[in-house]
C-alpha positions in Angstrom: 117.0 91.7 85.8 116.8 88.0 86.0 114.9 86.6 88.7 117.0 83.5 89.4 120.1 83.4 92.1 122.4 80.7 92.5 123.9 79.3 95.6 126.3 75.9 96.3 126.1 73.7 99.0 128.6 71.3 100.0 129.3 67.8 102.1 131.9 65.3 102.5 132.2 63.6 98.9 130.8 60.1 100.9 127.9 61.6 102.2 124.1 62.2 100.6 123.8 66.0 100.4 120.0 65.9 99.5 119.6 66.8 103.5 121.6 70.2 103.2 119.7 71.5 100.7 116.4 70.3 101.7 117.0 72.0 104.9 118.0 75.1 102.8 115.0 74.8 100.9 112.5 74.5 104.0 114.6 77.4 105.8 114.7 80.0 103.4 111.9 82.0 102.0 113.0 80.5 97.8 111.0 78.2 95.3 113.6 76.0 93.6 114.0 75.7 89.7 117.1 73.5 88.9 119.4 72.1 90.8 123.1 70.2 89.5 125.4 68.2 91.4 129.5 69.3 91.1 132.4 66.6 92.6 135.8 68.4 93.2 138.9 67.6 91.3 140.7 66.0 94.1 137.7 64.2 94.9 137.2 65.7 98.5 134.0 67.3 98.4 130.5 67.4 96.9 128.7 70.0 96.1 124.9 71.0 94.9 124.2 74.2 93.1 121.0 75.4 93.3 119.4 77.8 91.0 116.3 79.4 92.9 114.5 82.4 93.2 113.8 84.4 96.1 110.3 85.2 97.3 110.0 88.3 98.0 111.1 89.2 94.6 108.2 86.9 93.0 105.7 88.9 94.8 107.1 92.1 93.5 106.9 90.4 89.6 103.3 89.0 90.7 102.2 92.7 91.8 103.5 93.6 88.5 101.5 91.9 86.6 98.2 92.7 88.7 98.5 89.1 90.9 98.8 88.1 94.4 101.5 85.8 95.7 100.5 84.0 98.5 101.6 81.8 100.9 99.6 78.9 99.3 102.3 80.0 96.0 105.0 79.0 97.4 107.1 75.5 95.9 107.5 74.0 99.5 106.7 70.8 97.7 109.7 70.5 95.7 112.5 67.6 97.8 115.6 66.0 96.5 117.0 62.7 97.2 120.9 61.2 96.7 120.9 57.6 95.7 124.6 56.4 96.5 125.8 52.9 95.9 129.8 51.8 96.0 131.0 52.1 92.0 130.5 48.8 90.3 127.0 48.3 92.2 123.7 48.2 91.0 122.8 51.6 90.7 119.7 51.9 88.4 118.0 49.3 90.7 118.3 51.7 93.4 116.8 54.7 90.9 114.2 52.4 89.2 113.0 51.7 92.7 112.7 55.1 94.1 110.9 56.5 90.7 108.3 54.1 91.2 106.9 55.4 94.1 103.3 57.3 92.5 103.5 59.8 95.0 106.7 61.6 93.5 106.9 63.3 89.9 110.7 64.1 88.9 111.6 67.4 88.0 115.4 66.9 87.3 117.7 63.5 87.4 121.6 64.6 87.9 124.2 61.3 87.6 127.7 61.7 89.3 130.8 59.5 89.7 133.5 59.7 92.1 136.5 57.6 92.8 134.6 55.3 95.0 130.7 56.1 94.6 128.7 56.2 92.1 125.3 58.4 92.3 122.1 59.9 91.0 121.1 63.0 92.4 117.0 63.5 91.9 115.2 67.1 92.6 111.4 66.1 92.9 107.8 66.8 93.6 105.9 65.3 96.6 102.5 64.6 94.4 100.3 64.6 97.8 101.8 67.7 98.7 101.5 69.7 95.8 97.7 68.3 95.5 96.6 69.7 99.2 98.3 73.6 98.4 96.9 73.5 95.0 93.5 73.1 97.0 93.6 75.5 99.4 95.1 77.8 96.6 91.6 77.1 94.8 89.4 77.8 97.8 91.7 81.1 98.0 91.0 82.0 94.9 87.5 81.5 95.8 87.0 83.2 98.2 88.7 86.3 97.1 86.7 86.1 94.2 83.4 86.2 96.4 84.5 88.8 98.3 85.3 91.1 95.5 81.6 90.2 93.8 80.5 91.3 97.5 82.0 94.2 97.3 81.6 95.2 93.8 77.5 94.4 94.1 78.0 96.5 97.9 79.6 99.5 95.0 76.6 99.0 92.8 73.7 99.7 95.6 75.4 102.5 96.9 75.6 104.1 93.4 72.0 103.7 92.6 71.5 105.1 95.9 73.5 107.9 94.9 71.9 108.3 92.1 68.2 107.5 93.3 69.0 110.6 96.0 70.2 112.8 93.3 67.3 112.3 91.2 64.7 113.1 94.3 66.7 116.2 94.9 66.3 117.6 91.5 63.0 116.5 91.2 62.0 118.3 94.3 63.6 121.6 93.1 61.9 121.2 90.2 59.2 121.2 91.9 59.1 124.1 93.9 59.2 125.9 90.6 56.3 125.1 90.0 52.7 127.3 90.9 50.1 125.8 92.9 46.9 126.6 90.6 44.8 126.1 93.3 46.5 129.8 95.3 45.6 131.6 91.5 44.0 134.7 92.0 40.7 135.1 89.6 42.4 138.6 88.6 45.4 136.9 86.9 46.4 136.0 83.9 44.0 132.5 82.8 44.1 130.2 79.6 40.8 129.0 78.1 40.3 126.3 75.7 38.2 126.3 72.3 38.7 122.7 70.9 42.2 122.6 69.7 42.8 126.4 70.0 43.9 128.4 73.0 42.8 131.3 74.1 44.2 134.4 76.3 41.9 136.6 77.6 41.5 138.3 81.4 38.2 137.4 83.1 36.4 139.9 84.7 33.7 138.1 85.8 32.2 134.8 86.5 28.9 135.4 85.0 30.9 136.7 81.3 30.3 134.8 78.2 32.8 134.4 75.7 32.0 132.7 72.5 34.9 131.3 69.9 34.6 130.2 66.8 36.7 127.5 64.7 35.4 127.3 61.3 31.8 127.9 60.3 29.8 124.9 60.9 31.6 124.2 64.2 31.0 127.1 67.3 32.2 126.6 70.9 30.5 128.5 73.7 31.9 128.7 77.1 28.9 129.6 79.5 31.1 131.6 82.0 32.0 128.7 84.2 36.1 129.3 84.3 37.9 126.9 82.8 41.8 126.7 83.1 44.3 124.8 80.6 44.4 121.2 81.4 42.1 120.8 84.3 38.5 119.8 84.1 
């Protein structure tokens, strides 16, 4: 479904009409896109159709596509103006004068003759205008952009919190699993160490020897004082 929507507007054929759809334009919630200039056949009326689009509609299409439509998007920079000069007058002077105002940039130039005027109808962009909202569209854009870093980062921290917590936890039930050699009784099960071997044997008593050998030229005797696996 297109976006655009038409509507006409009409005056008295000897009167400017740029003020009736200006004051459509600034009273309805549209952004302008063309705009063409119609005289009646018996010469009685004017009138200005005006191709716009609504919106309300352009922030749907905007969501759409994953964008915000703001109120700093809307074309309320967009004017018209009606040059009128009795036929047979000078009317590119009148133009020529008006376009040379650096504070305008024409969008559309629509010529028109009736039986007693002869017009150019221009739809145009107030420059200054159009330079402030694309500012404070910028420093929108800005600061939507720092507040979705903020929040993004504030996402971050809480995850490694998250995370940071759930590793503590785990580590901490891992270690209640494990013994406390220090509580071992002396009548269970111990490990003693030979060099590279290991050995499993009960001990009875403090004052037992127990004598291992590796190989023949190399003997390792443990004098009774116990000894477990990985402690000194």
């Amino acid at each position: 479904m297109a976006l655009e929507r038409q509507i006409t507007l009409k005056t008295n054929i000897t009167k400017p009409i740029d003020v009736e759809v200006d004051n459509f334009l600034t009273n309805n919630e549209v952004d302008p896109a063309a705009i063409q200039i119609v005289i009646d056949e018996n010469s009685s009326m004017k009138r200005a159709c005006l191709i716009f689009a609504e919106r309300s509609e352009l922030k749907k299409l905007y969501e759409k596509q994953g964008r915000t439509y703001s109120d700093l998007d809307a074309v309320t920079y967009c004017h018209t103006k009606d040059i009128m000069v009795t036929r047979g007058g000078d009317i590119d002077s009148e133009v020529n004068a008006f376009l040379s105002n650096e504070d305008i940039s024409i969008i559309s130039i629509s010529n028109y003759m009736t039986p007693t005027y002869q017009g150019t109808f221009i739809l145009y962009v107030d420059l200054p205008e159009q330079k402030k909202k694309m500012e404070e569209k910028q420093l929108e854009v800005a600061k939507m952009q720092e507040e979705m870093a903020q929040r993004l980062a504030s996402e971050a921290v809480k995850n490694v919190d998250l995370e940071t917590n759930d590793t503590v936890e785990r580590y901490a039930e891992k270690s209640d699993e494990i013994p406390d050699s220090q509580s071992e009784n002396t009548d269970n099960e111990n490990i003693r160490t030979a060099g590279l071997m290991q050995i499993k044997g009960e001990v009875k008593a403090p004052e037992v020897t127990v004598t291992t050998t590796i190989t023949e030229q190399d003997a390792v005797v443990d004098t009774g004082k116990k000894k477990r696996f990985g402690r000194k």
